[in-house]
VOFI-85249 format. One record per residue: x negated, y, z of N, C-alpha, C, O in turn. Coordinates in pm, 1 decimal, always signed. Layout:
BEGIN
<pt n_px="X" n_py="Y" n_pz="Z" ca_px="X" ca_py="Y" ca_pz="Z" c_px="X" c_py="Y" c_pz="Z" o_px="X" o_py="Y" o_pz="Z"/>
...
//
This chain:
BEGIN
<pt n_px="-17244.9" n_py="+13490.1" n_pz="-1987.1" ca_px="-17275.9" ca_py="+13518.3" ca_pz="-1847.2" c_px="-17424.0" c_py="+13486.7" c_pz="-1822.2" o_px="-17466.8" o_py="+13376.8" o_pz="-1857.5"/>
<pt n_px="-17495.1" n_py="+13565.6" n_pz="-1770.5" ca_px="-17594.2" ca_py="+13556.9" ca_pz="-1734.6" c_px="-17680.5" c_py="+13479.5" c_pz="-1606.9" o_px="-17798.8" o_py="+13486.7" o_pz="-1573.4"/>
<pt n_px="-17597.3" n_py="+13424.2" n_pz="-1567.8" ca_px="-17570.5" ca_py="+13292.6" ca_pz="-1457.6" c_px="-17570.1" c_py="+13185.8" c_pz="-1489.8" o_px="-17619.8" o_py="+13082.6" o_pz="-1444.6"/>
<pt n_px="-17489.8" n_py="+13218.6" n_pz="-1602.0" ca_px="-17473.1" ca_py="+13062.6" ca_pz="-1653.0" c_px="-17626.4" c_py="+13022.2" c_pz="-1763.2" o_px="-17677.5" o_py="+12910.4" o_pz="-1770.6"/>
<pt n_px="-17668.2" n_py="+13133.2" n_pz="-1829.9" ca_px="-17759.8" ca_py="+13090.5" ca_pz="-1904.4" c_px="-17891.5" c_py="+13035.5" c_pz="-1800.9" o_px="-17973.6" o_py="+12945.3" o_pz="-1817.5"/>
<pt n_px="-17872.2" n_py="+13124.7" n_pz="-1698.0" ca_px="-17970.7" ca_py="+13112.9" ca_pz="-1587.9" c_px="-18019.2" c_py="+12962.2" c_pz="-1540.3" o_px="-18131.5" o_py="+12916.6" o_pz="-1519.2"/>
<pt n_px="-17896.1" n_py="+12908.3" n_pz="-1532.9" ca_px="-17873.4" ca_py="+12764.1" ca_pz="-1475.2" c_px="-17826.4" c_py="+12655.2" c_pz="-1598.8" o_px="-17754.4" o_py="+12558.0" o_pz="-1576.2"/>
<pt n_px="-17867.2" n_py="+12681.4" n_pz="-1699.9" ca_px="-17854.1" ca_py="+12631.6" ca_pz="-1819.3" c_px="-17702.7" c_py="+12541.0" c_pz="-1809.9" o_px="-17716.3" o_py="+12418.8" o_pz="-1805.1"/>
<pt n_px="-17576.8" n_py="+12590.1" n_pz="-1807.6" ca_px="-17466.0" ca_py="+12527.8" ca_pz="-1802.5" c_px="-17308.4" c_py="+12616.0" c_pz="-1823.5" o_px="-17259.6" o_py="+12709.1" o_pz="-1759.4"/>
<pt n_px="-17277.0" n_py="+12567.0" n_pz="-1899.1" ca_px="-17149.9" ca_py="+12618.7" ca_pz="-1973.6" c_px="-17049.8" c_py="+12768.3" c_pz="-1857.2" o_px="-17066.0" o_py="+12783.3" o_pz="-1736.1"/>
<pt n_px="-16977.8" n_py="+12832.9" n_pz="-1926.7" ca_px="-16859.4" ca_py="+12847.6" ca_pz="-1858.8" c_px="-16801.6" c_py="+12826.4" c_pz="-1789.1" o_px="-16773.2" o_py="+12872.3" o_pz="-1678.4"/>
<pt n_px="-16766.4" n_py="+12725.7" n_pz="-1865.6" ca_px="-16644.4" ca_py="+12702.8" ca_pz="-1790.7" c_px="-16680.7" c_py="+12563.6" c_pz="-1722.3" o_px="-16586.3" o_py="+12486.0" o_pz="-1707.4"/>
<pt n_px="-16808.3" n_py="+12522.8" n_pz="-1678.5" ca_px="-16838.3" ca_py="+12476.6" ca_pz="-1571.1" c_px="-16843.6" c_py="+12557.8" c_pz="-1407.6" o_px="-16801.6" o_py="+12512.2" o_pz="-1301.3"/>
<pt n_px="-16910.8" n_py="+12692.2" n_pz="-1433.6" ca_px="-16933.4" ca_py="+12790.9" ca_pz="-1427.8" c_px="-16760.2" c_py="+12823.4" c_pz="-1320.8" o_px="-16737.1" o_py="+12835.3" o_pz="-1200.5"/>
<pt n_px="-16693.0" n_py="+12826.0" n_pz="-1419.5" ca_px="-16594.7" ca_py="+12885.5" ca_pz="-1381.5" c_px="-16524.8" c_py="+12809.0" c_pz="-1283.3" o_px="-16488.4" o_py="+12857.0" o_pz="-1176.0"/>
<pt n_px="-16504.4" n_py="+12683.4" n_pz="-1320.3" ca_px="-16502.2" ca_py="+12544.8" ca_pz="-1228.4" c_px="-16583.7" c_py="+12564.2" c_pz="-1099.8" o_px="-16507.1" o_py="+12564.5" o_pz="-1003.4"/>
<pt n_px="-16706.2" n_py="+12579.9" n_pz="-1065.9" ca_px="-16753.8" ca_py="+12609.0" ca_pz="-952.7" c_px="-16735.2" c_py="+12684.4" c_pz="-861.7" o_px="-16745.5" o_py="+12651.7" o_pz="-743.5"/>
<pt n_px="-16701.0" n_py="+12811.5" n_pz="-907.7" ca_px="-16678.6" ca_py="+12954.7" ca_pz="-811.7" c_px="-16527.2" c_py="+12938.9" c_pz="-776.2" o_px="-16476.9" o_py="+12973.1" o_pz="-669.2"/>
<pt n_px="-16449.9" n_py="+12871.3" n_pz="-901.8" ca_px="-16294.4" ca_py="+12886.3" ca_pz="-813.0" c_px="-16295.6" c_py="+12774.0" c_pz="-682.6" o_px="-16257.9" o_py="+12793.2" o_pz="-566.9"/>
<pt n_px="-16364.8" n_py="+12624.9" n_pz="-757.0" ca_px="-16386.6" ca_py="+12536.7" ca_pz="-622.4" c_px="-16405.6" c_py="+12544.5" c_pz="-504.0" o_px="-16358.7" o_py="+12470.8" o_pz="-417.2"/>
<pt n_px="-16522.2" n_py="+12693.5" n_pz="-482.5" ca_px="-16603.1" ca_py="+12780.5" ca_pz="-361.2" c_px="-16465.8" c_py="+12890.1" c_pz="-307.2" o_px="-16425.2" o_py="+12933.7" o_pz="-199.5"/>
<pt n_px="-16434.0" n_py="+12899.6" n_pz="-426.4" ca_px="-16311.0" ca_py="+13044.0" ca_pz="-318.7" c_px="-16225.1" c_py="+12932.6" c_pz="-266.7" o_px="-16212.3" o_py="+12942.1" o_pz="-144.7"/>
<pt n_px="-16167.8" n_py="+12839.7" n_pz="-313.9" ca_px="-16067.8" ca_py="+12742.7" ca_pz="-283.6" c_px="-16123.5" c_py="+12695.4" c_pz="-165.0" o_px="-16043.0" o_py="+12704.9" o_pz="-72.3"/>
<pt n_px="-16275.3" n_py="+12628.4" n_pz="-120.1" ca_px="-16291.3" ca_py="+12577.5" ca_pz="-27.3" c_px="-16346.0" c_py="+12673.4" c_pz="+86.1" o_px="-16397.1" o_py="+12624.4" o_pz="+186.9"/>
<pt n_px="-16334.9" n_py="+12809.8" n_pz="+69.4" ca_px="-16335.6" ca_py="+12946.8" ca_pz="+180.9" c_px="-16214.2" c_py="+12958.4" c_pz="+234.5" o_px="-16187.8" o_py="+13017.5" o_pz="+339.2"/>
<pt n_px="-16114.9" n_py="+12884.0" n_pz="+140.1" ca_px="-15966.3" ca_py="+12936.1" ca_pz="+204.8" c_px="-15911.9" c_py="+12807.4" c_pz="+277.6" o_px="-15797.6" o_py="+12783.9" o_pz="+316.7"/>
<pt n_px="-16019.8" n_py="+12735.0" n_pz="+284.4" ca_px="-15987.1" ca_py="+12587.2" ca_pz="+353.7" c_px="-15889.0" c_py="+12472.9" c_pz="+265.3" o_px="-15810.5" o_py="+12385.7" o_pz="+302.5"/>
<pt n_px="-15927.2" n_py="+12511.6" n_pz="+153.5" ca_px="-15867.5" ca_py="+12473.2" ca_pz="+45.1" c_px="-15955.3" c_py="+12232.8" c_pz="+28.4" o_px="-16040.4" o_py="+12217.9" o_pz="-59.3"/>
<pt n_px="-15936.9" n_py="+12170.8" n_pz="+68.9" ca_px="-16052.2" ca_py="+12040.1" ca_pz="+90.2" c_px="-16010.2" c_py="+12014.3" c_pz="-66.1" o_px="-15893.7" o_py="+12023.6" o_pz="-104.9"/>
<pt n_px="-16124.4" n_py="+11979.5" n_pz="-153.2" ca_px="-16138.1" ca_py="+11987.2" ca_pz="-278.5" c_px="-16144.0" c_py="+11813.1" c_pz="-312.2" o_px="-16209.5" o_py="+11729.5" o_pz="-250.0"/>
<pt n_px="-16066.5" n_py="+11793.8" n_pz="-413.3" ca_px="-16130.8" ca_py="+11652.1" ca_pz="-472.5" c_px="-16247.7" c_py="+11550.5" c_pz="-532.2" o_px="-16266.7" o_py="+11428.9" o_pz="-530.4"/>
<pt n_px="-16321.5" n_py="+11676.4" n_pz="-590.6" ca_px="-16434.6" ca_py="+11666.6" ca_pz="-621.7" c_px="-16509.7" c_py="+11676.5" c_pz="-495.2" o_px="-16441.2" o_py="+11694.7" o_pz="-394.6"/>
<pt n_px="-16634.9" n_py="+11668.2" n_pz="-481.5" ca_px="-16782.7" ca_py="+11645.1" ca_pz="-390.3" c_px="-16780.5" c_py="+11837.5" c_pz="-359.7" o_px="-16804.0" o_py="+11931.8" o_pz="-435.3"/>
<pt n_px="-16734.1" n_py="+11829.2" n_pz="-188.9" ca_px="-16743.3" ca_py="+11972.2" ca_pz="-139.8" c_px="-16860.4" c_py="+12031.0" c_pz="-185.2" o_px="-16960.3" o_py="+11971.5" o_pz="-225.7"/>
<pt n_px="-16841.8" n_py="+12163.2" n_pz="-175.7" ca_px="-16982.8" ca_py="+12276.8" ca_pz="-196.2" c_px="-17019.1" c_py="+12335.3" c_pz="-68.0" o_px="-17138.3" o_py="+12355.5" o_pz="-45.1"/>
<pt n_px="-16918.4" n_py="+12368.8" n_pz="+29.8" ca_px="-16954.6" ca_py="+12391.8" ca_pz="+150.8" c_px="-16994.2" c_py="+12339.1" c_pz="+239.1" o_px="-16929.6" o_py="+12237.2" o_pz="+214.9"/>
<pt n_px="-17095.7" n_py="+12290.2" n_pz="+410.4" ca_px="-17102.5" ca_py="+12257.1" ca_pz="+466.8" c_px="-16936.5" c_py="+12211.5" c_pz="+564.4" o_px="-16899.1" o_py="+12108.8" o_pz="+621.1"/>
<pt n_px="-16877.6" n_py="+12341.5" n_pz="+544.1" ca_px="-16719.6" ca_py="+12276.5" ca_pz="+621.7" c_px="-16631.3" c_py="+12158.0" c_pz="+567.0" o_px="-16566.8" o_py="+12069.4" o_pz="+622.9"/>
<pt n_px="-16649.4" n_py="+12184.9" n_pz="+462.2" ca_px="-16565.8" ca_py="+12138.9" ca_pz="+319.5" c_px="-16615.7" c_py="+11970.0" c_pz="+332.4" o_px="-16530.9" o_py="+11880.8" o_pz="+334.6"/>
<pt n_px="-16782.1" n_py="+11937.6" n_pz="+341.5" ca_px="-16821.0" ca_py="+11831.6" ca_pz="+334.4" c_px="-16801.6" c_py="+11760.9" c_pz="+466.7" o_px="-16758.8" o_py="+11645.5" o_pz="+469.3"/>
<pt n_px="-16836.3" n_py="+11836.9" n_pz="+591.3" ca_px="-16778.5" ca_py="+11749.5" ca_pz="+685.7" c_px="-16644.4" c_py="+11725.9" c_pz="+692.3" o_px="-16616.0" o_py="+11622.4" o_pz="+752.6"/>
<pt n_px="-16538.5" n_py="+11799.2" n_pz="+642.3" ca_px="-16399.7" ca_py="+11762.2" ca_pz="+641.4" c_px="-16390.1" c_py="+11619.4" c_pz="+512.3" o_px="-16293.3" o_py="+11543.8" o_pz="+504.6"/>
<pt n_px="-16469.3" n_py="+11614.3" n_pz="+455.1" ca_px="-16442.7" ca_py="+11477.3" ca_pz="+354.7" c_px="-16528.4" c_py="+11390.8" c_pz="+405.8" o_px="-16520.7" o_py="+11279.9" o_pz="+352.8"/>
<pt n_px="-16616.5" n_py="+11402.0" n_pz="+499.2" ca_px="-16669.4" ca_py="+11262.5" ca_pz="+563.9" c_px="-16588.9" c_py="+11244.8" c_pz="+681.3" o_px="-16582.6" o_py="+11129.8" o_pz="+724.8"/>
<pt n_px="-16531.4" n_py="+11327.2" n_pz="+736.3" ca_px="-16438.3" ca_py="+11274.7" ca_pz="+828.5" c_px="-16308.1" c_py="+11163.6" c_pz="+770.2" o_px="-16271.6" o_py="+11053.6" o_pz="+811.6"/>
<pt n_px="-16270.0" n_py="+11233.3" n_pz="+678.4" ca_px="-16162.3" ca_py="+11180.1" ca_pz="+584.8" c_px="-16212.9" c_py="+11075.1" c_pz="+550.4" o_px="-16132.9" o_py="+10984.0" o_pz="+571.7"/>
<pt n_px="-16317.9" n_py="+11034.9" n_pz="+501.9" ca_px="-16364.3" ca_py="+10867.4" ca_pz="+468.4" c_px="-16383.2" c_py="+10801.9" c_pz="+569.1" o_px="-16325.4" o_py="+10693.3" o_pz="+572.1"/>
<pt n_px="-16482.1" n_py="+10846.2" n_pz="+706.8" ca_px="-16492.3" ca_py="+10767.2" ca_pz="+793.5" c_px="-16315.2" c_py="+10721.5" c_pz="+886.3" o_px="-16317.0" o_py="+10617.9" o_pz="+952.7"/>
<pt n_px="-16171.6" n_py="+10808.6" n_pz="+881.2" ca_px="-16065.9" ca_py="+10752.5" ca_pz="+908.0" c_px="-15997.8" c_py="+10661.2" c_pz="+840.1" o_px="-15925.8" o_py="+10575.3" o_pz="+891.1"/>
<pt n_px="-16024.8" n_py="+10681.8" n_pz="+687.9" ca_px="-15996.2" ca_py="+10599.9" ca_pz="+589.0" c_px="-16036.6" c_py="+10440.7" c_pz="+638.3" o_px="-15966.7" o_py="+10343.0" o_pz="+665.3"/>
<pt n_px="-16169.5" n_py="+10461.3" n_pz="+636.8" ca_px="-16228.3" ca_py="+10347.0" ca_pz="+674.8" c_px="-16198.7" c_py="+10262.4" c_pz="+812.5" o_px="-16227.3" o_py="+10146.4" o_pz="+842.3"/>
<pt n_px="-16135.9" n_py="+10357.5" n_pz="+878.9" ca_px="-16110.6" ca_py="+10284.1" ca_pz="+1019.1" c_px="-15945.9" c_py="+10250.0" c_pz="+1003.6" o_px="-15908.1" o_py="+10136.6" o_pz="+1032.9"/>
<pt n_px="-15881.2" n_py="+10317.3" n_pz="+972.5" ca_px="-15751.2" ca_py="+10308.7" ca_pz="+948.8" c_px="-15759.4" c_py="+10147.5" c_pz="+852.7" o_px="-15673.3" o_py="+10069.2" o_pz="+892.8"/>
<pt n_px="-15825.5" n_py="+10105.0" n_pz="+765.9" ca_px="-15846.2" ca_py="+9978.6" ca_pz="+656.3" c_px="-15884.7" c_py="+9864.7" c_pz="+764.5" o_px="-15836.6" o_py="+9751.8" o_pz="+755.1"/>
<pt n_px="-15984.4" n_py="+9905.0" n_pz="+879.6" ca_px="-16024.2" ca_py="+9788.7" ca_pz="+966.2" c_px="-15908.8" c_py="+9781.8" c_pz="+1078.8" o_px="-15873.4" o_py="+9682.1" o_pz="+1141.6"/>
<pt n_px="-15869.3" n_py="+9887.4" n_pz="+1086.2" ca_px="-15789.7" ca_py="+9885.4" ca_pz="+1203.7" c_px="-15655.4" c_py="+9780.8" c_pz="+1157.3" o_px="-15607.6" o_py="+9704.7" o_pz="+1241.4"/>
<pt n_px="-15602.4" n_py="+9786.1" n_pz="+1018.7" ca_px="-15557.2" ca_py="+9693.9" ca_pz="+967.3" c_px="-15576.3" c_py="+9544.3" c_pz="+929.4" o_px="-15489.0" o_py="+9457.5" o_pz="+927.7"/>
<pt n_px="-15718.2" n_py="+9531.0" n_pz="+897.0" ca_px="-15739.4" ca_py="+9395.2" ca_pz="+909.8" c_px="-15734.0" c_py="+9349.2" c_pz="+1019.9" o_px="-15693.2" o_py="+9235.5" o_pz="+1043.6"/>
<pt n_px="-15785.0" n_py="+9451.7" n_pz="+1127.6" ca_px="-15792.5" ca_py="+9370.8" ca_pz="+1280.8" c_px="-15632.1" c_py="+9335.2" c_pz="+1355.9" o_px="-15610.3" o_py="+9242.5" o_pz="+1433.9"/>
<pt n_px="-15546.1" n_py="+9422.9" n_pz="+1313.7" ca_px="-15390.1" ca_py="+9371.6" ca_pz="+1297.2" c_px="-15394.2" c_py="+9220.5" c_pz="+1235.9" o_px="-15410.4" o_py="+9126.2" o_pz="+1313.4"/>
<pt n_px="-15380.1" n_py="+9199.7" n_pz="+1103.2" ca_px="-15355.9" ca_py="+9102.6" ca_pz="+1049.3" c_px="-15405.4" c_py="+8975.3" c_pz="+1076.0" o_px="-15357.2" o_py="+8868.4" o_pz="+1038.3"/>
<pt n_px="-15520.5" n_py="+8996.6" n_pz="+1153.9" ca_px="-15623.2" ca_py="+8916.4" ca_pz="+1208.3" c_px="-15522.6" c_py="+8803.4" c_pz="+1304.8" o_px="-15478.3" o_py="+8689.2" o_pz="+1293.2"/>
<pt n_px="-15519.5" n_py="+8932.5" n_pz="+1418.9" ca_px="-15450.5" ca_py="+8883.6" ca_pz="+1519.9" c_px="-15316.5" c_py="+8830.8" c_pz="+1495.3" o_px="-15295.7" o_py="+8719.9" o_pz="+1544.3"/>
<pt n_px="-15218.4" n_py="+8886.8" n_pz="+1428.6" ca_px="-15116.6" ca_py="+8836.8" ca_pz="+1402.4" c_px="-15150.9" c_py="+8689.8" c_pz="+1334.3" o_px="-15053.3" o_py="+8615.5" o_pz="+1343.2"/>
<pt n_px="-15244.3" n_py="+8639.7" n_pz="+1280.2" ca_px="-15272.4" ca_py="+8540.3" ca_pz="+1188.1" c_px="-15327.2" c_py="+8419.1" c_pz="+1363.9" o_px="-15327.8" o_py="+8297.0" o_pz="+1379.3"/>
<pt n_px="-15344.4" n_py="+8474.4" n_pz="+1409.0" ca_px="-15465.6" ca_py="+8383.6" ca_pz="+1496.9" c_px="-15309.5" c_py="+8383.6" c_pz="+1598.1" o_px="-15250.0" o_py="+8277.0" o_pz="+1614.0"/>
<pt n_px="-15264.6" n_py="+8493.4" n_pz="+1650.6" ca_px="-15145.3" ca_py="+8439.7" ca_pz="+1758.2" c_px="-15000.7" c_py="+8339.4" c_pz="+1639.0" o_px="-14907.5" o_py="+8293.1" o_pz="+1704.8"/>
<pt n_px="-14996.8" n_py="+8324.1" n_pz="+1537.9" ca_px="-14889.0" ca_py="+8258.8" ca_pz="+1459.2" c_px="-14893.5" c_py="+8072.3" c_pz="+1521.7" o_px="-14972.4" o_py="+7995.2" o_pz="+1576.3"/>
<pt n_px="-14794.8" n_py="+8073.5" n_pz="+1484.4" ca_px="-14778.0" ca_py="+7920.5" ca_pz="+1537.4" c_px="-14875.7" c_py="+7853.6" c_pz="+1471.7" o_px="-14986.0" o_py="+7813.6" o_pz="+1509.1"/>
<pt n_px="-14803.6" n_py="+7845.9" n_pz="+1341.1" ca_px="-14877.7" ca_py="+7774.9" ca_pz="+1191.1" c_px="-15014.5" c_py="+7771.2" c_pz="+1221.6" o_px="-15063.3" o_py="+7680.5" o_pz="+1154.2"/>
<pt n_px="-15096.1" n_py="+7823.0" n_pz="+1287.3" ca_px="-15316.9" ca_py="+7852.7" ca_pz="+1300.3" c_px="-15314.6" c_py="+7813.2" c_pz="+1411.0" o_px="-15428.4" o_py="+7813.2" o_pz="+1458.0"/>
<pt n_px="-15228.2" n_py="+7772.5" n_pz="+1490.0" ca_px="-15209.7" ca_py="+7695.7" ca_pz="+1695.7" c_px="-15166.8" c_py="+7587.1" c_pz="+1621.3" o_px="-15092.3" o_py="+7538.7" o_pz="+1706.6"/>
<pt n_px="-15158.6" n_py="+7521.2" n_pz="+1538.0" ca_px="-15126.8" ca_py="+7400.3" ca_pz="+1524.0" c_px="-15220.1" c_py="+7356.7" c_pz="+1419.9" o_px="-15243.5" o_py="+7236.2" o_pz="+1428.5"/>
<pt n_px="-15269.8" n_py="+7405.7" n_pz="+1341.5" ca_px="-15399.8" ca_py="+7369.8" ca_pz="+1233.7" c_px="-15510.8" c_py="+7315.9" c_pz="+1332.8" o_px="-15594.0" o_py="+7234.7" o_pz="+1292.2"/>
<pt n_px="-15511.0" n_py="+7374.9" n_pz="+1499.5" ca_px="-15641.3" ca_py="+7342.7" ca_pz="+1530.3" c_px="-15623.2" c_py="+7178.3" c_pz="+1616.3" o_px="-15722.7" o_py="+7119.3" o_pz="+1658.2"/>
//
């Protein structure tokens, strides 16, 4: 392929890329690091809930830890 020699990189890297791109046209959110602008804001959204969903849990556990008897009587 003449693309591929272009961009000095295999096949079936090659081939790996363009199905990744049709996959993420069909709204397909990829595992690997998006190629599209849609694709990438849909995986920083996905990390930044990740991330809140993890605090939103500590801040649970928090409280449950601070209203427990056992931490009203340590002080």
């Amino acid at each position: 392929m003449e693309a591929c020699s272009a961009m000095s990189v295999g096949e079936t890297a090659m081939r790996r890329w363009v199905a990744q791109l049709q996959a993420e046209r069909q709204g397909i959110t990829p595992d690997a690091k998006a190629m599209t602008p849609e694709q990438q804001r849909i995986q920083e959204f996905e990390k930044r809930i990740k991330r809140l969903e993890l605090e939103k849990d500590i801040l649970k556990k928090a409280t449950a830890l601070l209203m427990s008897d056992d931490f009203k009587n340590m002080r």
